[in-house]
N, C-alpha and C positions, 0 to 999 in steps of 0.2 A: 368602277363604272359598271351598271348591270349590261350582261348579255344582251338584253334588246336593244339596249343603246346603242352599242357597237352595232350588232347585225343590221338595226334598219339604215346605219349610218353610212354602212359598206355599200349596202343594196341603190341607197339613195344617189352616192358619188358615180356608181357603176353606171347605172341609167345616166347621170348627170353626164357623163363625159362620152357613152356612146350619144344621143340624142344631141349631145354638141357636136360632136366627127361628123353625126347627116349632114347635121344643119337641115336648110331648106325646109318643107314646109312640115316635116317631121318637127322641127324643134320647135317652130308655131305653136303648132299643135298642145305640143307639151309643155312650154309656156302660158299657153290660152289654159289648161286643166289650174295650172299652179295660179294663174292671177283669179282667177273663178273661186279657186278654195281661198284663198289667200284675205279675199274681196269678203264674202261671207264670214271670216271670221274678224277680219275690219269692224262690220257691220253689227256681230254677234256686241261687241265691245261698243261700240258708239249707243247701240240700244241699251243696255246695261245702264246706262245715265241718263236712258229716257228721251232720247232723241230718234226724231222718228228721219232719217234721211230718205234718197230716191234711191235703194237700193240697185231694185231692177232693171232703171234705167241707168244706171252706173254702170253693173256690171255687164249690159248690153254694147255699150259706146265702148268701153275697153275693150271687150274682143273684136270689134271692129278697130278699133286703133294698133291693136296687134297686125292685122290683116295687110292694112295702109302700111305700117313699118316691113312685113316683106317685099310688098309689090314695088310701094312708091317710097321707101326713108325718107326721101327730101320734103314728101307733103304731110306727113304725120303728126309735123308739129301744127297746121292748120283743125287736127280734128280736136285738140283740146281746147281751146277757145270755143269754139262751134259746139261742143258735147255740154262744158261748162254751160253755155247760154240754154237751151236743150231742155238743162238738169231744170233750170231756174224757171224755165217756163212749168214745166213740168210740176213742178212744187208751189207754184202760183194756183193752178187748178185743180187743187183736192180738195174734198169736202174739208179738211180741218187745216185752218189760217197756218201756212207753214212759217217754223221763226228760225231767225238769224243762224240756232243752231244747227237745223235741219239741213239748212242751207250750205254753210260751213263744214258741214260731218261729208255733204253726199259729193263737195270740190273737192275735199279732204281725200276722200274715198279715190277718186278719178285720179287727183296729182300723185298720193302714194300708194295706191293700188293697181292702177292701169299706164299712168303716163310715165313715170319712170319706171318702171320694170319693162317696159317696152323697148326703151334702147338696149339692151341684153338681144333683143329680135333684130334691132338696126346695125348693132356691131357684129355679131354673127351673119347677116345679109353681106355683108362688104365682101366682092368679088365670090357671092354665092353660082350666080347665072355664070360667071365665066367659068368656073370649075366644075360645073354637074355633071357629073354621071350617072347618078342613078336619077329613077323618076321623082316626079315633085322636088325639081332643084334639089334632090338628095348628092351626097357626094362620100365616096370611100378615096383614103389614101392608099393611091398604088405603092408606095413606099415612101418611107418616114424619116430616110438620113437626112432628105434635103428638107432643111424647115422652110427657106425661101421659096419654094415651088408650094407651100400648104397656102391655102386662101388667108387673104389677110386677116378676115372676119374671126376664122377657126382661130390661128393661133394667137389673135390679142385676147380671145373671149377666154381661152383655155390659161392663158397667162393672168389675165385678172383675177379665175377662176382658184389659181395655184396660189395667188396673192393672199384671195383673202383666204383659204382655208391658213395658211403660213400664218399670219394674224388671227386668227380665232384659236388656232392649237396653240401656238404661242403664248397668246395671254392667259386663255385656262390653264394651262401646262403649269408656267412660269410663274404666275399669281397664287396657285393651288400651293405649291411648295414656297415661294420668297415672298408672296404678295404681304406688306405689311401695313402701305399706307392706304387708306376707302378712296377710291375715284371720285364717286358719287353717292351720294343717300338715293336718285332713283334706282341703283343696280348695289345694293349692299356688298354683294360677292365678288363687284370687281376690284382689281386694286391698281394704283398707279402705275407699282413695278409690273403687274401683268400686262396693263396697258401699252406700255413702254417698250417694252418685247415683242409684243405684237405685232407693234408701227414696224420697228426693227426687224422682224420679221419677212414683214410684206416687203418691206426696202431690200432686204434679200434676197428674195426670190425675184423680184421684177431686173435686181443689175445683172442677177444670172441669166434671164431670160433675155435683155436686152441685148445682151451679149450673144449668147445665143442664133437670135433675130436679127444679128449685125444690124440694130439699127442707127442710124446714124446719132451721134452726141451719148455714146454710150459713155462711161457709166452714168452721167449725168443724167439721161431721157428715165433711165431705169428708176434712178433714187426718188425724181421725180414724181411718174407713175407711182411706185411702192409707197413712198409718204402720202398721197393723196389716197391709194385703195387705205392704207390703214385706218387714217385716219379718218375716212367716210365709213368705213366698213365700224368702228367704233363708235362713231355718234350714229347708225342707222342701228346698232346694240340699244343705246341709249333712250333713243326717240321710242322703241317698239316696248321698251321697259315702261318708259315714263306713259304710255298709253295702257297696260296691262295696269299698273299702279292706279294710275287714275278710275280703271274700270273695276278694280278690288278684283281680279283674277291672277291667280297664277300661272297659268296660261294660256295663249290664245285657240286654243283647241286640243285634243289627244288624237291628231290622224295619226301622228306618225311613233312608232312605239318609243317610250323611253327621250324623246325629246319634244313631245308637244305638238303646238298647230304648226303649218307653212309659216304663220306669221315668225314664230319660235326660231325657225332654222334659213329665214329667207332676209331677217331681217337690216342684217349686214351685205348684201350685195343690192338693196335701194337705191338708197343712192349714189353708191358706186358706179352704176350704169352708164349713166350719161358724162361724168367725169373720166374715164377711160373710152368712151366712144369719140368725144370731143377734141382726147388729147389726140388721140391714132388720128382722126379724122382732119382735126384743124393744125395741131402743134408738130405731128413730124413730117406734114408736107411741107413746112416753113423750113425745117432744115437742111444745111448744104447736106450733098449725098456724099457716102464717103467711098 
């Protein structure tokens, strides 16, 4: 694995996990930079096949959607339908008749570039304002033995966060040396057994955390969580493949050294978001407390 690999890979997780600990509107922030790059290299790929989408206006309504996911979570999901319609008017009055793909590229654009990476902003929110200490809803841990006293937001984001990197090292790891059967023809290099490992992986680390996190219906809540991040965090592989394929690129950009665009390194935690936001938020208040 070359040097750059590693070093920007180190650099990238370092910021990733301080800018999770603020939270607050630090991590906005830093999410608002990542959907903005993320969005343009979206974009770079949809035009490659000659489609002209509302770029500008996409990426305008998504960082406003980030915004509504700190302030208000509960009304966030109102600005996608509203942004959607927005887009549509917007692409009704250009000089040049906009078609079906235009159209389709620039919801495309909104649903997997802005609306789901936003609950990452809504599961970090949860119990931000009751724990701030520092300014702009920031927050430091005065101390780390007790994981039950950390914000709820902090420690599901950091455990999903643990999950899938546990599945991505996993299945490269494990596929590199035993992989023997192809998963897919859109990803040649992955393999089943890498696959497989992966899930296993993330099933891993979430019973450990669950545990951890005393939360109630352990180790059950855990396997749960871990099989759902693997297995999102593998077909959001999949999907960013089968787009890069389609567009005849290798990949979606070179920001980052030795691994490519945002899209390259972000692609697996997609749609993970909203499926770990929904479980913490809807499925373990349903549980008896233990």
């Amino acid at each position: 694995m070359p040097w750059s690999r590693i070093v920007s890979g180190i650099i990238a997780i370092a910021l990733a996990l301080a800018l999770t600990v603020v939270g607050g509107w630090y991590y906005t922030l830093a999410f608002g930079v990542l959907i903005y790059l993320g969005q343009l290299e979206y974009f770079q790929l949809v035009r490659a096949k000659g489609i002209l989408p509302a770029a500008k206006t996409t990426l305008v309504v998504s960082q406003a959607l980030l915004v509504l996911s700190t302030i208000a979570p509960n009304l966030a999901d109102a600005v996608f339908p509203v942004a959607g319609t927005f887009i549509c008017f917007y692409l009704l009055f250009q000089p040049k008749f906009a078609t079906i793909a235009d159209i389709s590229a620039s919801i495309m654009g909104l649903f997997y570039g802005g609306y789901l990476p936003s609950y990452w902003v809504r599961l970090r929110s949860l119990g931000t304002i009751e724990h701030s200490n520092l300014p702009l809803w920031g927050y430091w841990p005065e101390q780390w033995t007790n994981l039950q006293a950390l914000p709820q937001g902090l420690t599901a984001t950091l455990l999903a966060f643990c999950c899938i990197w546990a599945a991505d090292i996993g299945a490269y790891t494990f596929g590199k040396f035993f992989g023997r059967t192809r998963l897919s023809d859109i990803s040649p290099k992955k393999t089943v057994e890498g696959a497989v490992f992966g899930v296993f992986g993330s099933i891993a680390v979430a019973i450990a955390g669950s545990w951890w996190l005393d939360w109630s219906g352990w180790p059950l809540t855990g396997f749960a969580l871990g099989l759902l991040i693997g297995i999102a965090s593998l077909l959001g592989d999949l999907t960013e493949s089968m787009m890069k394929r389609d567009a005849g690129v290798k990949d979606s950009g070179q920001l980052i050294p030795g691994h490519g665009g945002i899209l390259d390194r972000a692609d697996s935690y997609v749609f993970t978001a909203p499926l770990v936001y929904y479980f913490v938020t809807l499925l373990l208040p349903l549980l008896p407390q233990t």
